[in-house]
C-alpha positions as CSV (number, residue, x, y, z in Angstrom):
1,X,179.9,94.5,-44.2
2,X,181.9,95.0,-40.8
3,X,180.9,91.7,-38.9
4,X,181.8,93.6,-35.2
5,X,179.7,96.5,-35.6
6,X,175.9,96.4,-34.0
7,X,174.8,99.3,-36.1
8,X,175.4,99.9,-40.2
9,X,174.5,102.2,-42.3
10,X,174.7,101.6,-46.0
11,X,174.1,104.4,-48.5
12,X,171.1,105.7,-45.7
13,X,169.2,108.1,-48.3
14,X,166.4,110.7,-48.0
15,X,164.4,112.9,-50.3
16,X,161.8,115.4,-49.8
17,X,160.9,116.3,-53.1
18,X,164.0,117.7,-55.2
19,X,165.7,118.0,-52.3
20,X,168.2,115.6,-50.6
21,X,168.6,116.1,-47.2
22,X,170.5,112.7,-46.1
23,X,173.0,111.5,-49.2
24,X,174.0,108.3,-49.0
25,X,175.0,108.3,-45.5
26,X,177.7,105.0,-44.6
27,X,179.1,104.4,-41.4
28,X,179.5,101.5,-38.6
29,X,179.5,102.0,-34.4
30,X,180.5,98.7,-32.6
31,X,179.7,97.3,-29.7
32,X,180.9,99.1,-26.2
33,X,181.9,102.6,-28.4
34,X,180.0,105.9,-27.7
35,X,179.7,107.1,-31.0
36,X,179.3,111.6,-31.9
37,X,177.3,112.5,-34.3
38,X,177.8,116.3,-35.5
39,X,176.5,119.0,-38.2
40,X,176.0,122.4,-38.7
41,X,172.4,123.5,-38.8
42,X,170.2,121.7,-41.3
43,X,173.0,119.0,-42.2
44,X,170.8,116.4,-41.4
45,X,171.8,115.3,-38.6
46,X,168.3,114.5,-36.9
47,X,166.7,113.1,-39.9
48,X,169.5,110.0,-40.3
49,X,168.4,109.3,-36.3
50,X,164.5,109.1,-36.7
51,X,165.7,106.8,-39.9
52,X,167.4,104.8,-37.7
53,X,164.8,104.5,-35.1
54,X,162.1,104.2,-38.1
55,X,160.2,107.6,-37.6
56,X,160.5,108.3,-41.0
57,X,160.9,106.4,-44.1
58,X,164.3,106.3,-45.8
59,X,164.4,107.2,-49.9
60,X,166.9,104.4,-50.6
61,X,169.9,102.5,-48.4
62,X,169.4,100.3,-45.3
63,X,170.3,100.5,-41.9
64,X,171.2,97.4,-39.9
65,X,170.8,96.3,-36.3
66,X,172.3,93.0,-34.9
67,X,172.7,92.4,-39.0
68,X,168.8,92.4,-39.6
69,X,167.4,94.8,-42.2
70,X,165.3,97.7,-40.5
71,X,163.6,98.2,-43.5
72,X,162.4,94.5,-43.5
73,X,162.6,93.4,-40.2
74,X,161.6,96.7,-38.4
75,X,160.1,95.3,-35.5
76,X,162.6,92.2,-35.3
77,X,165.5,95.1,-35.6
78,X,163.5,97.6,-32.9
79,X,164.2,94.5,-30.6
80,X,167.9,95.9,-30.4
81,X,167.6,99.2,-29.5
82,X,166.9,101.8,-27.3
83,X,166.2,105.5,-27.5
84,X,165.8,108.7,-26.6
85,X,164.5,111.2,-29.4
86,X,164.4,114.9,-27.9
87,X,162.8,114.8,-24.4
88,X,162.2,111.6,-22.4
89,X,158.5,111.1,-21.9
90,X,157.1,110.0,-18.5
91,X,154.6,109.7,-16.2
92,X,154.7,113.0,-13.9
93,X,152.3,111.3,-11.3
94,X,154.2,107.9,-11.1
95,X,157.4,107.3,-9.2
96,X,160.2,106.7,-11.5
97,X,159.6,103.0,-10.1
98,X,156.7,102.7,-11.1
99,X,157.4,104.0,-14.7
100,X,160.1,101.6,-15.6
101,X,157.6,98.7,-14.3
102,X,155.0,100.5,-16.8
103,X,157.5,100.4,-20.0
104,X,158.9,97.0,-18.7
105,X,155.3,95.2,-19.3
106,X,156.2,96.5,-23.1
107,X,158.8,94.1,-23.4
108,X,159.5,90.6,-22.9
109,X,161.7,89.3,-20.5
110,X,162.6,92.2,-18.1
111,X,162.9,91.1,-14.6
112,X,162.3,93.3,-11.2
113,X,165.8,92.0,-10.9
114,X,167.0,93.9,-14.1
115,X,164.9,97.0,-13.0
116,X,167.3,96.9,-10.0
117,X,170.0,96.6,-12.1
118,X,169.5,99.8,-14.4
119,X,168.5,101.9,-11.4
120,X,171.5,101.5,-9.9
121,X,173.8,101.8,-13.6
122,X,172.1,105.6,-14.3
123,X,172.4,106.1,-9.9
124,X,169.0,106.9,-9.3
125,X,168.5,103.8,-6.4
126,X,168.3,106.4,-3.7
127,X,165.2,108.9,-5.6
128,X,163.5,106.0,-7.6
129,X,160.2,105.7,-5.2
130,X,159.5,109.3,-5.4
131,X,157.7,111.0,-7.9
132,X,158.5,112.1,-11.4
133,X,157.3,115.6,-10.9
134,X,159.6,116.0,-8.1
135,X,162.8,114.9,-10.0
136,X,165.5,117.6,-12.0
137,X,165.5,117.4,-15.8
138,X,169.0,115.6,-15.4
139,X,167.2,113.3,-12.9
140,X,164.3,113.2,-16.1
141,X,167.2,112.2,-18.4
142,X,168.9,109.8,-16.3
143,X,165.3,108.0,-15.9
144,X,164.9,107.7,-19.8
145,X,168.3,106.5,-20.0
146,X,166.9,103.8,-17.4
147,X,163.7,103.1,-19.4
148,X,165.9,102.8,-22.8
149,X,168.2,100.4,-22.0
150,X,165.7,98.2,-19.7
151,X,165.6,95.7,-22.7
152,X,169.5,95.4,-22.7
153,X,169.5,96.7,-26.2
154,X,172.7,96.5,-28.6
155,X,172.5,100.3,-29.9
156,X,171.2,103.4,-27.6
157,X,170.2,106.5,-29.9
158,X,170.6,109.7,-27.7
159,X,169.3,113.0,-30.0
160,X,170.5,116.3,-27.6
161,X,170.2,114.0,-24.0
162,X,172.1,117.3,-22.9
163,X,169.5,119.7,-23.9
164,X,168.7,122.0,-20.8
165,X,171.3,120.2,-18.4
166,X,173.1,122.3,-16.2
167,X,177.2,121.5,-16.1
168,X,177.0,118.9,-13.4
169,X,173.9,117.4,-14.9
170,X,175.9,117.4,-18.3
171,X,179.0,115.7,-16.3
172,X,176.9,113.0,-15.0
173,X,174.9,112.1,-17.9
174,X,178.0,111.4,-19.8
175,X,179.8,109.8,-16.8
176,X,176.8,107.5,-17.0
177,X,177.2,106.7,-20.9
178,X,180.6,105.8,-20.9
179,X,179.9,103.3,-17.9
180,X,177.0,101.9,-19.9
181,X,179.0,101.7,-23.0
182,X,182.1,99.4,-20.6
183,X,179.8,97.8,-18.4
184,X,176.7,96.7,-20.7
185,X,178.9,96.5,-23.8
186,X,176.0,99.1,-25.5
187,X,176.9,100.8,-29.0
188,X,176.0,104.1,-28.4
189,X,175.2,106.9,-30.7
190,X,174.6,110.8,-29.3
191,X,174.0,113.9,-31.3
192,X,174.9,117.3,-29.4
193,X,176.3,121.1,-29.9
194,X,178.3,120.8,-26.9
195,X,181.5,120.2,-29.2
196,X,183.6,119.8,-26.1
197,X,181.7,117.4,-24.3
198,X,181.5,115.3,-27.1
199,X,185.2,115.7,-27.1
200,X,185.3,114.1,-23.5
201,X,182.2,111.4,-24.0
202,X,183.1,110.1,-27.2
203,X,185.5,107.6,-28.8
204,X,184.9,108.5,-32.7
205,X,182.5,111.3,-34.3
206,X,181.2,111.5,-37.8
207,X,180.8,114.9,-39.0
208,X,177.7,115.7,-41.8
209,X,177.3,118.8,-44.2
210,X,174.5,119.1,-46.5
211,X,173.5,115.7,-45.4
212,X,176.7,114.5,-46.5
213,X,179.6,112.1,-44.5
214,X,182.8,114.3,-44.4
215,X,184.9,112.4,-42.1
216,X,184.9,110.0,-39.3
217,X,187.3,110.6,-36.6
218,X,188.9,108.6,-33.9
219,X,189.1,111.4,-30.7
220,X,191.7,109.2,-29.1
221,X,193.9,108.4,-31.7
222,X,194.1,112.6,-33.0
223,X,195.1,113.3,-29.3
224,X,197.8,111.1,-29.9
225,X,198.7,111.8,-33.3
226,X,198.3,114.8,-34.4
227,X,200.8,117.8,-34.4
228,X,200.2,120.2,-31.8
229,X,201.8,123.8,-31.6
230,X,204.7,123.6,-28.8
231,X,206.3,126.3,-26.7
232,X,209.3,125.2,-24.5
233,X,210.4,127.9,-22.2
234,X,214.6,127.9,-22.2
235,X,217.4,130.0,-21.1
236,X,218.9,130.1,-24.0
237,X,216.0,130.0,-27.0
238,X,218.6,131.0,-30.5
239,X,220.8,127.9,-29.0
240,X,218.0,125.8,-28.5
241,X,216.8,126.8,-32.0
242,X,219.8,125.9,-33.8
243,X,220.1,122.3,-31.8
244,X,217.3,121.2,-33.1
245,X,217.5,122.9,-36.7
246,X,221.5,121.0,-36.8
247,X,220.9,117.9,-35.0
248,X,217.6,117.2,-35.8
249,X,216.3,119.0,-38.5
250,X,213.8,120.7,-37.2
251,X,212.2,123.7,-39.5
252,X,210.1,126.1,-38.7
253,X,211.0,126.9,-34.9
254,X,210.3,130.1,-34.1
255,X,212.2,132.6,-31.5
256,X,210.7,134.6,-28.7
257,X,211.7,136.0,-25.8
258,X,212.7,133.3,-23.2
259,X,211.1,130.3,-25.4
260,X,210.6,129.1,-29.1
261,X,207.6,127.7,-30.7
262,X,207.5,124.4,-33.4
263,X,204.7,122.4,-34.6
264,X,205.3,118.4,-32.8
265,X,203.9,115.2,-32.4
266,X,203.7,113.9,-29.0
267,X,206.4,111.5,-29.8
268,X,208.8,114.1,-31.4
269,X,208.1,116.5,-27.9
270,X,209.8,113.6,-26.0
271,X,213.0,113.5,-28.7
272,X,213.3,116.8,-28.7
273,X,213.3,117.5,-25.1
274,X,216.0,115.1,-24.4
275,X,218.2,116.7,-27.2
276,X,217.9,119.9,-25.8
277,X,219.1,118.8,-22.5
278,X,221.5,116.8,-23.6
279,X,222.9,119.7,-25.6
280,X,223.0,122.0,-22.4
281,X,219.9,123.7,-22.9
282,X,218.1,124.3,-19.3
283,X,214.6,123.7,-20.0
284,X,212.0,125.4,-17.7
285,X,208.4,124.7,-19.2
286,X,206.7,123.1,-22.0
287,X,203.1,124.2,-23.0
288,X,201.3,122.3,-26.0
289,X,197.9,123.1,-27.9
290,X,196.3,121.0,-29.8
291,X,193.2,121.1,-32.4
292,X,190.5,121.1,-30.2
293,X,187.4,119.4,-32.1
294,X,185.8,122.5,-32.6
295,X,188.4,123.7,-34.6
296,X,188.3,121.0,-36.4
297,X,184.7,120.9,-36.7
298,X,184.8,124.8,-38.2
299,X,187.8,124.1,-40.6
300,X,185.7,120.7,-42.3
301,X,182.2,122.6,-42.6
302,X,183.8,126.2,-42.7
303,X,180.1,126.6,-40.6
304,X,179.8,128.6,-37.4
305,X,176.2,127.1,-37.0
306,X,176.8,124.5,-34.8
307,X,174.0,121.7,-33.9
């Protein structure tokens, strides 16, 4: 068991019936990481979070908070984490004051000094005394971000928090999580079908099929890594071509008017750049591409159904 990580789960099962619809689901999110969770419709997806938050039972495996057994210590484990599951629910006629004092009375321990605190973390401080029912959806979400996290749980569960956010309500919200997840050192987890913005909110994503793990990726270390098509513009492209096929060998470049085209690392751009110009070659541009996550996403679940 991964003593850093604030949230396990270890073979997380469920069946309805005949049917498996979560299968022995594994993975750990430590402490201060925004965590993705993707799948094409009907993966699962939403089932392994209401198991996690104990909405519905699970068929076999165990999920851990803080170490302690959900399963056995539900309540002690519930202690540790906040969430979100669709829409945040509140009280239209209250101020949004006045509804994290409400939900604070739920827990032990939270001061009108932390209240203070969260306001300001999810920027609300200047809109918190009026009402609910005056307040934007992203406002809404911001608010139940507030409420969750009042406790200063370990792990905050998001299911679609961008669901009916408009582009700058999308930017803030995830603006908000990746301060929550530096400044309060907060695992958190966040399903969405906004592949790219889970591209710019998250550190890893674990992608599901069939209720199945696939694969768990670190976002910043494939931006890094991976091999990304590369097009350096040139005066003199069959020249540059045969540099790097001679000195370096380089396959696969291919020749186009005014530029050639290789698959590169971000490393091997740098080399071959300076061999190039070191070999005469005028270079006048340099474009790369690389897989964005979508693609990625498509090529593991060959799905188009995104969720």
């Amino acid at each position: 068991m991964n003593e850093t990580a604030v949230l396990q789960l270890r073979n997380v099962t469920k069946k309805i019936g005949r049917r498996t619809i979560v299968d022995h689901l594994s993975f750990d999110v430590p402490r201060g990481e925004v965590f993705g969770f993707l799948g094409p419709n009907g993966a699962g997806k939403t089932t392994t979070i209401r198991m996690i938050v104990g909405l519905i039972g699970m068929s076999d495996g165990e999920v851990y908070v803080q170490g302690i057994p959900v399963k056995k210590e539900f309540e002690n484990a519930m202690r540790h984490v906040g969430a979100i599951v669709e829409n945040p629910e509140m009280y239209k006629f209250l101020t949004g004051y006045q509804n994290l004092v409400h939900y604070a009375r739920m827990h032990s321990g939270v001061t009108k000094q932390r209240i203070q605190e969260v306001v300001e973390l999810v920027g609300l401080k200047n809109r918190i005394h009026e009402k609910v029912k005056k307040y934007s959806l992203g406002m809404r979400q911001r608010l139940g971000v507030a409420q969750a996290i009042l406790h200063k749980p370990s792990v905050l569960i998001l299911d679609e928090p961008t669901n009916g956010l408009d582009p700058a309500g999308i930017r803030e919200l995830r603006d908000y999580l990746r301060r929550l997840a530096r400044e309060e050192g907060i695992a958190i987890v966040v399903s969405s079908h906004l592949l790219s913005e889970m591209e710019l909110m998250c550190d890893r994503v674990a992608i599901i099929q069939n209720g199945k793990l696939i694969d768990v990726q670190s976002l910043h270390d494939a931006k890094t890594v991976e091999q990304r098509r590369v097009t350096i513009e040139t005066d003199d492209p069959l020249r540059a071509k045969e540099t790097l096929e001679s000195v370096l060998s380089v396959t696969d470049v291919a020749v186009r008017e005014g530029e050639i085209e290789l698959l590169a690392d971000r490393e091997q751009i740098a080399v071959i750049t300076e061999m190039l110009v070191h070999a005469g070659s005028k270079i006048y541009g340099i474009r790369s591409a690389s897989k964005s996550l979508e693609d990625q996403f498509l090529e593991m679940t060959g799905s188009e159904q995104i969720v």
